[in-house]
Structure formats: C-alpha cells, structure tokens
NUVEXTOR-528718 format. One line per field, with one value per atom (N, C-alpha, C): residue number from 1; residue in three letters; atom name; x, y, z. Coordinates in pm, whole numbers, plus 50000, padded with zeros to 5 digits. Example, Ala and Ser with C-alpha at 12.3 -4.5 7.8 and 13.67 -1.06 7.14 Angstrom:
2
seq: (1:1:1:2:2:2) .
type: (ALA:ALA:ALA:SER:SER:SER) .
atom: (N:CA:C:N:CA:C) .
east: (51319:51230:51320:51285:51367:51290) .
north: (49431:49550:49670:49775:49894:50003) .
up: (50780:50780:50780:50708:50714:50787) .
This chain:
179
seq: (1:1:1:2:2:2:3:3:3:4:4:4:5:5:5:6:6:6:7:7:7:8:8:8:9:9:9:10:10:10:11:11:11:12:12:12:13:13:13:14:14:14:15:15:15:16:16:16:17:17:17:18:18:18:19:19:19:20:20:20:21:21:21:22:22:22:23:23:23:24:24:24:25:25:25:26:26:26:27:27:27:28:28:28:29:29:29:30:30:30:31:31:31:32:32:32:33:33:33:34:34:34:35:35:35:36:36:36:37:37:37:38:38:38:39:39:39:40:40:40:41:41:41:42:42:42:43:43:43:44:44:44:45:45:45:46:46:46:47:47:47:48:48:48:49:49:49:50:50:50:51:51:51:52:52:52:53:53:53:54:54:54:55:55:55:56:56:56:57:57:57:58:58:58:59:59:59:60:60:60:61:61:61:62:62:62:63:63:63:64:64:64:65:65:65:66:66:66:67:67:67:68:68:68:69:69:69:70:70:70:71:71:71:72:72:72:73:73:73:74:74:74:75:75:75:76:76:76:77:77:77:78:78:78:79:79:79:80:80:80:81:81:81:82:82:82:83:83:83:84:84:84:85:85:85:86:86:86:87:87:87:88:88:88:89:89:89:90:90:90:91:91:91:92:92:92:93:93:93:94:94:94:95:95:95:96:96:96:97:97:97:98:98:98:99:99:99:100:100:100:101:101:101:102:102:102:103:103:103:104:104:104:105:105:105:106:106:106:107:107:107:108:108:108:109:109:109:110:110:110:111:111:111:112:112:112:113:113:113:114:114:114:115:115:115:116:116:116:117:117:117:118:118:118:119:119:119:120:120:120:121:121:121:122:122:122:123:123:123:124:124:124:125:125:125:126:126:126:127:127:127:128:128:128:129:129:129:130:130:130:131:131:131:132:132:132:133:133:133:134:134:134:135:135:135:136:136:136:137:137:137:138:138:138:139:139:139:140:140:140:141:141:141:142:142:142:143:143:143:144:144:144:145:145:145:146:146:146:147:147:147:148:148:148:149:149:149:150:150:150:151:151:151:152:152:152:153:153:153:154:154:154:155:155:155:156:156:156:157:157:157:158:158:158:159:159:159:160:160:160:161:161:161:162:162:162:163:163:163:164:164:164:165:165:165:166:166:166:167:167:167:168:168:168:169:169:169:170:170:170:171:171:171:172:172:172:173:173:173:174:174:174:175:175:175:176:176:176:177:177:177:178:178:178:179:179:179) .
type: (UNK:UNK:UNK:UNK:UNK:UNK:UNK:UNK:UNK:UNK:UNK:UNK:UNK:UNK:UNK:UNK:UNK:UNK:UNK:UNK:UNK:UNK:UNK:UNK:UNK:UNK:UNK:UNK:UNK:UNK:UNK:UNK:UNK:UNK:UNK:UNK:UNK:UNK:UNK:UNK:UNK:UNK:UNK:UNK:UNK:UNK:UNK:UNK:UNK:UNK:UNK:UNK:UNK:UNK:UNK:UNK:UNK:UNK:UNK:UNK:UNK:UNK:UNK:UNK:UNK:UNK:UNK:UNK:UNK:UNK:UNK:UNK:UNK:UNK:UNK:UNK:UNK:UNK:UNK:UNK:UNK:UNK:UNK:UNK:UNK:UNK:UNK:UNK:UNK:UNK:UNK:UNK:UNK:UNK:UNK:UNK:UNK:UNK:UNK:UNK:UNK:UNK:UNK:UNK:UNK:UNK:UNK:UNK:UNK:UNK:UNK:UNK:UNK:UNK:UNK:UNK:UNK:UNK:UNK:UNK:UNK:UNK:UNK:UNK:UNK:UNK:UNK:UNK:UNK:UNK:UNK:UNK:UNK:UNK:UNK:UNK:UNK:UNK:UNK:UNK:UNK:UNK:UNK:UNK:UNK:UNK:UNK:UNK:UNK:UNK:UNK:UNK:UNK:UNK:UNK:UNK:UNK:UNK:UNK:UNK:UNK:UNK:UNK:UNK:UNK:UNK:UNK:UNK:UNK:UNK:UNK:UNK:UNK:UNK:UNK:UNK:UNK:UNK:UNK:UNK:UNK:UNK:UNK:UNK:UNK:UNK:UNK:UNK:UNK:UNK:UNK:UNK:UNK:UNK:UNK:UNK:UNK:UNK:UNK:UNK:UNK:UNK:UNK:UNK:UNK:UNK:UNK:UNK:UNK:UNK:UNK:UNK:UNK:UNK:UNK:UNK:UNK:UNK:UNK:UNK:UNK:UNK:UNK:UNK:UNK:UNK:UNK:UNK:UNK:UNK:UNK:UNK:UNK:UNK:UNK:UNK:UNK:UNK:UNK:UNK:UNK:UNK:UNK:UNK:UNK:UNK:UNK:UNK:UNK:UNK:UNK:UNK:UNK:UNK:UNK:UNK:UNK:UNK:UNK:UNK:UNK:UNK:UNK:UNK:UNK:UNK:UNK:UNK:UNK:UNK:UNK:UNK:UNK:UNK:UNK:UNK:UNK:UNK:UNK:UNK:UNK:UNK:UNK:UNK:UNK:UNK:UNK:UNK:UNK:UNK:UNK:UNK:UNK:UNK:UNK:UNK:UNK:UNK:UNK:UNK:UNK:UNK:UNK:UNK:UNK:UNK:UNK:UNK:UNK:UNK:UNK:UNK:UNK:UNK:UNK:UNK:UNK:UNK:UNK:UNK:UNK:UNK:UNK:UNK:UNK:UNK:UNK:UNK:UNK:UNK:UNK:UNK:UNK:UNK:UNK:UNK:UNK:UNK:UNK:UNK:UNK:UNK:UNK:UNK:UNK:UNK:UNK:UNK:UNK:UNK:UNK:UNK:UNK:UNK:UNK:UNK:UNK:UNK:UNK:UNK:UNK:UNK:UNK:UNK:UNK:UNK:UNK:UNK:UNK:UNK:UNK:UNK:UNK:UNK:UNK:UNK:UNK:UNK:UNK:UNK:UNK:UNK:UNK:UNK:UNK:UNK:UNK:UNK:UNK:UNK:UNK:UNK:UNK:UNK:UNK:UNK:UNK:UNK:UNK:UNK:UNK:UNK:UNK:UNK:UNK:UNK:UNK:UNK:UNK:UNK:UNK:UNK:UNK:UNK:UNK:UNK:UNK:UNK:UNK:UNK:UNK:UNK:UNK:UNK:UNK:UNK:UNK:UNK:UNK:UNK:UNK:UNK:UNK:UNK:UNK:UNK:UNK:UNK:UNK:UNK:UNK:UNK:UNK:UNK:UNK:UNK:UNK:UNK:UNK:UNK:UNK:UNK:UNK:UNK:UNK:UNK:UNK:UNK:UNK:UNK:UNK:UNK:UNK:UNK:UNK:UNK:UNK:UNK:UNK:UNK:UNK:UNK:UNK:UNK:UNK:UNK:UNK:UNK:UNK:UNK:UNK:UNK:UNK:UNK:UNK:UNK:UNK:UNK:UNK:UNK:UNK:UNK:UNK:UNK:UNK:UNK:UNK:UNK:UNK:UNK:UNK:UNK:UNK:UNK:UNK:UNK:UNK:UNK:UNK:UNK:UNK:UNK:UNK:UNK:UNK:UNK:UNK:UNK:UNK:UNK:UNK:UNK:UNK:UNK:UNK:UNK:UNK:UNK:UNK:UNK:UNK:UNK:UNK:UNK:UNK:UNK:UNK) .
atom: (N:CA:C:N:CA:C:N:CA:C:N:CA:C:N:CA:C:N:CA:C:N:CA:C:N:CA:C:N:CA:C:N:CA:C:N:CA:C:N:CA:C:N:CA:C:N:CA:C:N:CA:C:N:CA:C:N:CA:C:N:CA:C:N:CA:C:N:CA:C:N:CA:C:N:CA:C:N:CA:C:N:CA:C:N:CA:C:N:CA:C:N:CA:C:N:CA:C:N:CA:C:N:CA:C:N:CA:C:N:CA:C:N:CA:C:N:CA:C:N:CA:C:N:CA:C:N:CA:C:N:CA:C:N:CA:C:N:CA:C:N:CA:C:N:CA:C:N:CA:C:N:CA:C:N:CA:C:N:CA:C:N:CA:C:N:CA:C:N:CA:C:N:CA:C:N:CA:C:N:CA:C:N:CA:C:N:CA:C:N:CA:C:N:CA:C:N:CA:C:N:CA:C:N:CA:C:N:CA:C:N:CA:C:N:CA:C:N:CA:C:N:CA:C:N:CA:C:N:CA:C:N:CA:C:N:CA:C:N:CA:C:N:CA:C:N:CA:C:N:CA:C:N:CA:C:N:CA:C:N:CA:C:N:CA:C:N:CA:C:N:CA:C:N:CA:C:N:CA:C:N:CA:C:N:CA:C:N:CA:C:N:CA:C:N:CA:C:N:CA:C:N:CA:C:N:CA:C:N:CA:C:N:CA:C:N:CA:C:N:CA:C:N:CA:C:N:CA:C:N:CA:C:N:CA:C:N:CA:C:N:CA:C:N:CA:C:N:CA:C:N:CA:C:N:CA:C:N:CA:C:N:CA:C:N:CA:C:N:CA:C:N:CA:C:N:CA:C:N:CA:C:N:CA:C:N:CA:C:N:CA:C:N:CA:C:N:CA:C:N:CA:C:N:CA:C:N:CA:C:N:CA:C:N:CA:C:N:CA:C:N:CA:C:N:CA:C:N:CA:C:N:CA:C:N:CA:C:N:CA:C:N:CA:C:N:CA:C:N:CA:C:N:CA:C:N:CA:C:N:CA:C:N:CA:C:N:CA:C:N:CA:C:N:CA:C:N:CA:C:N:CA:C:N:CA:C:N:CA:C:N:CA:C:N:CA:C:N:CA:C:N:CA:C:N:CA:C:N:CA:C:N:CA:C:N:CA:C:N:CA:C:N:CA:C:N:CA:C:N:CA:C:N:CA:C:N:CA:C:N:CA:C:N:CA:C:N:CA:C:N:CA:C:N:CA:C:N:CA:C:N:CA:C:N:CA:C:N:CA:C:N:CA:C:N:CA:C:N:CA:C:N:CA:C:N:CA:C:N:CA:C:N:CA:C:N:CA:C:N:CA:C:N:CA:C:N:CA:C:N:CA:C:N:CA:C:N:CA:C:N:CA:C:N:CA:C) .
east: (18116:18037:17986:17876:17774:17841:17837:17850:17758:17641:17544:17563:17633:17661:17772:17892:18014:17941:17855:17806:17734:17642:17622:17705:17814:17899:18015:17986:18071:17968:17860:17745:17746:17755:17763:17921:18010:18167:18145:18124:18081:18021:17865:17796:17865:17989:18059:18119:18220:18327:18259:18129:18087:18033:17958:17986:18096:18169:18276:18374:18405:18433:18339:18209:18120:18129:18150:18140:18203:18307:18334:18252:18227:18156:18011:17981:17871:17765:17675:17566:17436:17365:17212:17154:17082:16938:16775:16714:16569:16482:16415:16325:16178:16198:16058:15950:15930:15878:15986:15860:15931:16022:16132:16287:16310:16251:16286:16322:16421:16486:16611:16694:16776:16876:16976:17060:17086:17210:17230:17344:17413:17490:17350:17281:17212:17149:17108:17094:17180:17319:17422:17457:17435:17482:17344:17262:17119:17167:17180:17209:17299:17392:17500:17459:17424:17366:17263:17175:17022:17103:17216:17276:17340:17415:17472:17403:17276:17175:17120:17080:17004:17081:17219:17323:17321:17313:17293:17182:17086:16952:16853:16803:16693:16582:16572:16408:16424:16505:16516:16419:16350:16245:16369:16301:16399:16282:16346:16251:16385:16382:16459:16413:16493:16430:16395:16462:16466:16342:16211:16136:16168:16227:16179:16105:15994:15852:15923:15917:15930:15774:15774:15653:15574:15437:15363:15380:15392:15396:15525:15627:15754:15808:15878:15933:16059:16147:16277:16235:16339:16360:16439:16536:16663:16577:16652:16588:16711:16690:16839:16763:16888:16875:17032:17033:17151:17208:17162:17238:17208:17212:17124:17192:17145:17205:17229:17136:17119:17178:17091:17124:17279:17351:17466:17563:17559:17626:17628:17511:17492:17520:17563:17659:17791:17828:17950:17948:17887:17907:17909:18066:18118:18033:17844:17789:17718:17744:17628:17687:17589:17605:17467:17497:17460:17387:17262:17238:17145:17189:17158:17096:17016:16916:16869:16854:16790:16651:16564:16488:16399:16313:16288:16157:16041:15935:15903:15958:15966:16090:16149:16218:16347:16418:16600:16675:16730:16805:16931:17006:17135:17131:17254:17222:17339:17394:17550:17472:17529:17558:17703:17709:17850:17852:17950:17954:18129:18085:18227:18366:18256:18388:18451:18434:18518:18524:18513:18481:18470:18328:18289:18178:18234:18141:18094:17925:17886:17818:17879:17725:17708:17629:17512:17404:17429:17340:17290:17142:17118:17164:17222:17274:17415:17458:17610:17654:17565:17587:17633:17710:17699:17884:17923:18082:18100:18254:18265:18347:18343:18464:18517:18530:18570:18727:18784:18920:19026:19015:19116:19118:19056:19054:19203:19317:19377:19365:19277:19236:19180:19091:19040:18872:18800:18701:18692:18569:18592:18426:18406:18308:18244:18106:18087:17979:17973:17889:17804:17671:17544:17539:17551:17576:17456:17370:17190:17079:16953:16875:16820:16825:16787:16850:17015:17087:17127:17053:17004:16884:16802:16697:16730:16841:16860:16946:17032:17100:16999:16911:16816:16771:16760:16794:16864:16875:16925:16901:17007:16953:17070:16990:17023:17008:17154:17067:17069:16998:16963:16958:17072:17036:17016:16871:16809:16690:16702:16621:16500:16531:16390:16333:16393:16348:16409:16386:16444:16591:16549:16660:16746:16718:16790:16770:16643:16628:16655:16643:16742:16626:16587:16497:16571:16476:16508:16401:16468:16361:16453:16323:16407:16445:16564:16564:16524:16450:16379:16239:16166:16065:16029) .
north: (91069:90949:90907:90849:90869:90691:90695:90520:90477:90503:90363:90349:90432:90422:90357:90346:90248:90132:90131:89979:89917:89936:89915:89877:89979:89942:89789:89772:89616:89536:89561:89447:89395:89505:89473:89419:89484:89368:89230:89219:89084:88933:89016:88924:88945:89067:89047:88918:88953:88819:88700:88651:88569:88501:88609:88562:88573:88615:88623:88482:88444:88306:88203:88209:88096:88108:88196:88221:88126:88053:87923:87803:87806:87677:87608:87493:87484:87580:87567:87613:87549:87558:87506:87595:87589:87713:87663:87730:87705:87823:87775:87834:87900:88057:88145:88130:88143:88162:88163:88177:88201:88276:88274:88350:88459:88356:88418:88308:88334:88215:88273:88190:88242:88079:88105:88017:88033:87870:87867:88048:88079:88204:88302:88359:88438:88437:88315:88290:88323:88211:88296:88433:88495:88602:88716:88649:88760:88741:88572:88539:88621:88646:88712:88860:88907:89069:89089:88930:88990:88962:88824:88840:88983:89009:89138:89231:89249:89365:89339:89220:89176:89185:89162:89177:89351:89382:89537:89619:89555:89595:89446:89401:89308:89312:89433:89451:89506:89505:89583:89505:89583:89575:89539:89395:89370:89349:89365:89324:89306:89132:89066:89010:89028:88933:88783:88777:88596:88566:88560:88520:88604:88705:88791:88918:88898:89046:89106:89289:89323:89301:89378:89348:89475:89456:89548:89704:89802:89950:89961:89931:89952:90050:90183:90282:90331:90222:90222:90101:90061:89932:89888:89838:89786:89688:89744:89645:89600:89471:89344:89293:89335:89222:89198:89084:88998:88970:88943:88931:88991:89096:89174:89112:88995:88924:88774:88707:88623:88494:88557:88488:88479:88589:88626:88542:88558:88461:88318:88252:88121:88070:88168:88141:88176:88203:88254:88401:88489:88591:88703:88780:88822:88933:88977:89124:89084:89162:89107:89282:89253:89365:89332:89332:89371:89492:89493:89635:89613:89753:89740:89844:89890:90059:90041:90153:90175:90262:90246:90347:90372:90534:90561:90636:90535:90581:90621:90629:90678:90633:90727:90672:90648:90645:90605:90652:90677:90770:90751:90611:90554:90442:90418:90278:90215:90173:90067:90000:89994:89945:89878:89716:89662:89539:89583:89488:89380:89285:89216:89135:89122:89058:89154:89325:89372:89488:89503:89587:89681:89706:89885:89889:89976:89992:90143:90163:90329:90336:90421:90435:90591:90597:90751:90730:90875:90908:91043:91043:91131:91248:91312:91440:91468:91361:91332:91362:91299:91279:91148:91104:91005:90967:90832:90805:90715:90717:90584:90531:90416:90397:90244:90227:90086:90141:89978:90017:90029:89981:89966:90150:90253:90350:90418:90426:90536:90629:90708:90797:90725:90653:90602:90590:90697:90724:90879:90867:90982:91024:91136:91190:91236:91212:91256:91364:91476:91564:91565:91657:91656:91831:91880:92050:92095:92026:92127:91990:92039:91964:91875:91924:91860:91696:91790:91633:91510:91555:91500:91391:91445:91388:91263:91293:91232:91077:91113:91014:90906:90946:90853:90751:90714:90614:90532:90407:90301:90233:90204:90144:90026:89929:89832:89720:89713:89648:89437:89346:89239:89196:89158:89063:88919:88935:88765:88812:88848:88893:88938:89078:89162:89154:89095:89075:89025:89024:88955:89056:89198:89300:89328:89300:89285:89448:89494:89611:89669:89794:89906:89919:89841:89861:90003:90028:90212:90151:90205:90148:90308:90377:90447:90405:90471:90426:90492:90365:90397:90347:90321:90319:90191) .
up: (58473:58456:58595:58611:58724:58781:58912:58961:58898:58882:58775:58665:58582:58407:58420:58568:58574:58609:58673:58689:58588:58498:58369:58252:58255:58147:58256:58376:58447:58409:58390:58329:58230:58116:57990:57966:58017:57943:58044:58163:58247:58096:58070:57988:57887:57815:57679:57701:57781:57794:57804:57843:57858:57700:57583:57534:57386:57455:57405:57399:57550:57545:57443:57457:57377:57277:57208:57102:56973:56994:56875:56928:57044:57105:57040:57027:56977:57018:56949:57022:57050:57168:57221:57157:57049:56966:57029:57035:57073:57051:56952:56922:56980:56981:57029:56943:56784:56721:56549:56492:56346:56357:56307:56298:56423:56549:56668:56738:56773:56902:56978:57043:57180:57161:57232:57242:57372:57426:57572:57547:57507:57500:57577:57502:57562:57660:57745:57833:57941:57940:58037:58023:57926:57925:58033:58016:58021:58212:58239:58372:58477:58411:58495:58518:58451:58459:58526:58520:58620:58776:58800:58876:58964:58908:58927:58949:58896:58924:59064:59081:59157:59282:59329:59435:59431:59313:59408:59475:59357:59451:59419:59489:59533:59454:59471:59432:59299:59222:59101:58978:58961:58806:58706:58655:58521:58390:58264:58184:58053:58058:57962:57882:57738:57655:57688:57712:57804:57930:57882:57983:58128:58152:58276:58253:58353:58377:58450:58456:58560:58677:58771:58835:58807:58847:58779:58910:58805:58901:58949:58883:58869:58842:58896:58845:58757:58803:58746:58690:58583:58537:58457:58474:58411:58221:58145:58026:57966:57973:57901:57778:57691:57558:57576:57600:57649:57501:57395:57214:57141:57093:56957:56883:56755:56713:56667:56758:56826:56631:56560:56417:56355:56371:56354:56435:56565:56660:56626:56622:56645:56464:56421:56252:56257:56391:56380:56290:56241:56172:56353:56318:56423:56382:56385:56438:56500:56610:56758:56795:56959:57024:57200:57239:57388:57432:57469:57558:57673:57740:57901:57889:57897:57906:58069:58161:58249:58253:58242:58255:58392:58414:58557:58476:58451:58482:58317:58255:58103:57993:57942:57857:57947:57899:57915:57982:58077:58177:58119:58104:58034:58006:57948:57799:57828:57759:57734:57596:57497:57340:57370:57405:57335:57259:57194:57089:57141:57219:57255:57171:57046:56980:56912:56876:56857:56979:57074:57202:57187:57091:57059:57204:57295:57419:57360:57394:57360:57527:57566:57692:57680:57750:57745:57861:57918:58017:57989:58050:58048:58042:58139:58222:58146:58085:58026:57916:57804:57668:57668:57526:57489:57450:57530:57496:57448:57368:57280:57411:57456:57545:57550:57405:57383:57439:57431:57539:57379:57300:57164:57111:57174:57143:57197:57165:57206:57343:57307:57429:57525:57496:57642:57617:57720:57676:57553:57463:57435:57392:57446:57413:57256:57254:57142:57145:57098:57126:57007:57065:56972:56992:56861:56792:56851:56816:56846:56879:56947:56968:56865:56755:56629:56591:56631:56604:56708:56847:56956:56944:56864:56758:56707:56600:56503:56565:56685:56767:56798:56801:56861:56782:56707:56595:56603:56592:56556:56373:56303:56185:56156:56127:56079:55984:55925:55753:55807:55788:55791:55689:55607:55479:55479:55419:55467:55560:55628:55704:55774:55660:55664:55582:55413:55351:55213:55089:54991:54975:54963:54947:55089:55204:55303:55326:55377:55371:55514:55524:55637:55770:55885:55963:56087:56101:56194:56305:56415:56526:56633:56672:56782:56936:56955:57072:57198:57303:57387:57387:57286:57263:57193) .
C-alpha cells in the first residue's frame, strides 16, 4: 500500500469519526435544491479532509461537494463527497458512506469507500487492486482480487437501491465509478 492510499484512508476515518460522533446530534439541514441538500455534519466532515489535504500539499486541486472548485488546469485532484447519504444520516437511518478518490489528469489513481457507522473501509489503487480493510475484519486488511479484465469491468460499478427516492418503486441507480 502506497503512503498516499495510507494518507487517504487517515482522511477518510478522520471525517468518519467526525461524523460518527454527530451522528445522534441534532442536525443543521440546508437546502441545495429539490431533494438536494447538506447538513452542518457534512460540512465538518468535508472541513477536516480539505484541512488535512491542504497541510500536506498547499496547492492541492480539490473538488467538493460542498461549494469547493478546483482551479482551472489542474492535473491531480483530490474529489470529496464528505456524506454519500446525506438523507439517511440526517434520519438517523445508519447507510451512509464517505469517499475520497484522487485523480491525475483522468480517471482515478485511488479511492477510499467508508462507511463509519459500521467501519466498512474499501480502498483501491491503481497499481494495487482493491482492499477490504475495515478494522472489525479478523485478518486485518484483506485483499480482493479481480480473475480477468472483464471482471475489472464489472468492479467498476457502483449500485444503489433508494427507496423513496428514485422513485415510486425505489429503483436500482448504477453510476460508474470515476466518471
């Protein structure tokens, strides 16, 4: 595991615990748009990570859900969604999840997927593959391998069901990742 996929995955449990603590606490909601909004949670949470990024490098390209641009002609660029979730949380319904993606010029170099209230950490790098390394695991970290390029493919996917949501049937949205 590369020093930047360890520093990523100190980002992502940093903003877990953060909102991890908030998490019974009331909540501040404010609204983006129709069935888009953010709470004070995602905020501190988005805070501490641009923090942390920012103490390591200065000049680092961010692009957060939370009102930060990176600057234009940026090569690398850190991308924060500080709550995937944001509806779930602020109901108390314990599914959320956190992600930190880095990318250099294109797609994704490495990621961090965590989910803090039950501490499913996934990170993946490029050069690496892809680990479960929540700490409630036994082993520790553990690798998960991809058989053939095909099912390298298929990893790339994200799906998630939203009942209420997406729609009357609470249907299955697929969004790949990276893109």
């Amino acid at each position: 595991m590369s020093d930047l996929l360890e520093f990523t995955i100190e980002l992502a449990r940093t903003a877990g615990d953060i909102l991890h603590e908030m998490y019974q606490r009331p909540r501040e909601i404010h609204a983006k748009g129709l069935r888009d909004f953010y709470t004070d949670a995602d905020l501190a949470a988005q805070a501490a990570i641009v923090e942390r990024i920012r103490s390591r490098e200065p000049q680092a390209a961010i692009l957060a859900e939370e009102n930060i641009q990176p600057p234009a002609g940026a090569t690398s660029m850190w991308v924060i969604d500080p709550l995937d979730g944001t509806t779930n949380y602020s109901r108390h319904i314990p599914f959320l999840r956190l992600a930190v993606p880095l990318t250099l010029g294109g797609p994704s170099v490495l990621g961090v997927i965590y989910d803090p209230l039950q501490d499913d950490l996934f990170a993946a790098e490029e050069e690496g593959g892809i680990a479960d390394a929540g700490e409630h695991d036994v082993g520790g970290e553990e690798e998960i391998g991809v058989e053939s390029e095909a099912g390298a493919e298929e990893c790339g996917s994200v799906a998630e069901q939203i009942p209420g949501e997406a729609g009357a049937g609470g249907e299955v949205l697929v969004r790949r990742v990276g893109e």
